[in-house]
N, C-alpha and C positions, 0 to 999 in steps of 0.2 A: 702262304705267300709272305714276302718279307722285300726290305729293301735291298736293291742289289745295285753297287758302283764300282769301277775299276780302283783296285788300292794300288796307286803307282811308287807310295812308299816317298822318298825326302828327294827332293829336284835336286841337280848338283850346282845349278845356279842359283839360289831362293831369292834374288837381290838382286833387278833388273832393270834397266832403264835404258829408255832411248830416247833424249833431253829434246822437246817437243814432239814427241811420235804419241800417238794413240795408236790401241791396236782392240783389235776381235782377233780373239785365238780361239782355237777349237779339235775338239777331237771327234774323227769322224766312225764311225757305231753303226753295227746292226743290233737286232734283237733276234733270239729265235723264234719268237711267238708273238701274239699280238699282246700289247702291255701296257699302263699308263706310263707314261715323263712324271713324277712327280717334283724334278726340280733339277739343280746342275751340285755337282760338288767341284769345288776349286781350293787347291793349295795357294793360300794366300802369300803375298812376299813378307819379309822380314820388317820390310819398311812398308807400311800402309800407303793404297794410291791414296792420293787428295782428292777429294770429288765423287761423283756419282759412281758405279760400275754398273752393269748387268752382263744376267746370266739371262740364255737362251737356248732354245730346241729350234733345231731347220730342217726342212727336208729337202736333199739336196737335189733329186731328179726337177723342179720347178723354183729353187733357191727360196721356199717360201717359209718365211716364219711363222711357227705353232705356236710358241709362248714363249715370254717373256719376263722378267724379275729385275725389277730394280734396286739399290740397296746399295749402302756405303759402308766402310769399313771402321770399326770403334776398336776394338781391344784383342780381335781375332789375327794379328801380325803372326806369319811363321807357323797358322795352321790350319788343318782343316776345315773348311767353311762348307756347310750344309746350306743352300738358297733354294726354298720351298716356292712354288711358283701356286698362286692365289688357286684356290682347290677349280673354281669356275673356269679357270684358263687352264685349266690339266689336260694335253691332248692323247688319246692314245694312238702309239706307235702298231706299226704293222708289221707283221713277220718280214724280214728278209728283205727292209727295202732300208736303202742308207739314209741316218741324220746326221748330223753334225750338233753335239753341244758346245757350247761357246761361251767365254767370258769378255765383255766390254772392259777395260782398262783406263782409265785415261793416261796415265804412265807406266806403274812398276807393274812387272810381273816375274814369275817362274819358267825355268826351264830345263830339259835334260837331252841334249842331241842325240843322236846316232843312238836314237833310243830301239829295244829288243821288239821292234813288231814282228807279226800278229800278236793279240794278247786276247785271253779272252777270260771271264767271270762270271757263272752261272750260264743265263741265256744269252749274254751280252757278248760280243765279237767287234775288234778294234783292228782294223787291217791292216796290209802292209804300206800302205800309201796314206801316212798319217803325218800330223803338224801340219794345221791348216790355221791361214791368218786375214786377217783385213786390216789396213788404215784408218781405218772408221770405226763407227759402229753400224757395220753392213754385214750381209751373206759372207761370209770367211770364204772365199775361193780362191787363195794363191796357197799353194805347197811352201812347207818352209824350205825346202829342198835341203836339208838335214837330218831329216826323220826325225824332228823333234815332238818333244812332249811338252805340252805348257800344263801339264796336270791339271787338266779338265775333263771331268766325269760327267754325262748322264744320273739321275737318279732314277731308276725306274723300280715298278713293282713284278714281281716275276718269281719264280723258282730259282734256287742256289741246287750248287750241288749234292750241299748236303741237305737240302728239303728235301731234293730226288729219292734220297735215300732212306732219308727219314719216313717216307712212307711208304715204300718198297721192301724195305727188311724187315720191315715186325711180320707181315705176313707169309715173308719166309721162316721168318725164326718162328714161327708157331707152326709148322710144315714142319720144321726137326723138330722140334720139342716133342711133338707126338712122335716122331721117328725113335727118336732117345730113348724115350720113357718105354716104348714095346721092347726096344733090343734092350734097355739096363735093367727090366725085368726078366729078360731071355738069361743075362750074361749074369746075374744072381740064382736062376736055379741051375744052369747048364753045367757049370763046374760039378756040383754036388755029385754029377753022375759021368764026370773024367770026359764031358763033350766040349768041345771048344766053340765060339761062333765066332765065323769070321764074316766080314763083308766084300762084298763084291768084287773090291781093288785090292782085298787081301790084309786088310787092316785086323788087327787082332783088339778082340773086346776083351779085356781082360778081370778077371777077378780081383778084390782090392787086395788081397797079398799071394806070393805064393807063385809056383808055375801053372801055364796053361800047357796041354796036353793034345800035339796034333796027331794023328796015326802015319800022316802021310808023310810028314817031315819033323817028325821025333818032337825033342822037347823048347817051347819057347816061353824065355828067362826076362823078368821083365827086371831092370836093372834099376838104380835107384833112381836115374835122370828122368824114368818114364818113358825110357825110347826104347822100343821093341825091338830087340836082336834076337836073329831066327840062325842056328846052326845050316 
């Protein structure tokens, strides 16, 4: 398992303000499976807010809040910020049911409009009704009506895709490997005695120089590239 967050990559805004506005911005997320929150990631502005922020988990069928992170901003202007939420408060999420992660502001923040949704990362799904905000530091329930992104991630624990695979292929690959090793002992003596072996789709094993010898359609020339051309 490993951590997994949407990478939204550089805001085209990074440097935002709205001169007495607070906001709760948030991106709304499913999971495929059931998984811990272990925190929010947020692209920070250029210009650090003043004052408190938090990061948070919601879940939007009941607007209720899971967890919560408080935490101010020192030397991290213009990058990614990782906010781990206290291990005790760690809630786990449920397959297939919506939250909302969210960053508190009290001024500046990021953003990117008419942003490419659905988006999705490992088991994580970002859908098409996204850029969700509040005036407060409340439940984020208004649409930006923009499809914006304020580059707020979930951090959760979960499978990636390449974990998927990461333990999926070795056990394939030792499935051929045994496959190889019978046919690359077949395709070292079978020449010796002018037999060819072919496989099922008609791929030709060949010997490491020299031609292979069909009956049924003469002779095939293996050429320097390694790609088998058949008269």
């Amino acid at each position: 398992m490993a951590e997994v967050w949407f990478d939204f990559g550089e805001p085209a805004s990074p440097d935002l303000i709205d001169p007495g506005e607070d906001y709760t911005l948030a991106l709304g997320f499913a999971a495929g499976e059931d998984c811990p929150c272990l925190g929010v990631r947020w692209r920070v502005p250029d210009t650090a807010p003043t004052g408190t922020c938090s990061a948070a988990v919601w879940r939007v069928s009941d607007e209720q809040l899971l967890a919560f992170k408080d935490f101010t901003i020192t030397t991290e202007q213009g990058a990614e910020l990782n906010i781990y939420f206290d291990q005790v408060d760690v809630p786990t999420l449920s397959a297939s049911v919506g939250y909302r992660a969210s960053i508190y502001t009290p001024n500046r923040y990021v953003a990117t409009t008419s942003y490419g949704w659905p988006v999705t990362e490992g088991i994580l799904t970002a859908g098409s009704a996204n850029g969700w905000l509040a005036t407060a530091p409340q439940f984020p329930a208004i649409q930006s009506g923009n499809s914006a992104n304020y580059h707020v991630s979930p951090i959760i624990e979960g499978a990636t895709v390449d974990g998927v695979l990461a333990v999926a292929l070795p056990a394939a690959a030792g499935s051929l490997a045994a496959t190889l090793t019978v046919r690359g002992a077949l395709a070292a003596i079978l020449p010796a005695v002018g037999v060819s072996l072919r496989q099922s789709a008609g791929t030709v094993i060949r010997p490491a120089s020299g031609t292979v010898s069909r009956p049924d359609a003469g002779t095939v020339t293996r050429p320097n590239t390694g790609i088998v051309s058949r008269p």
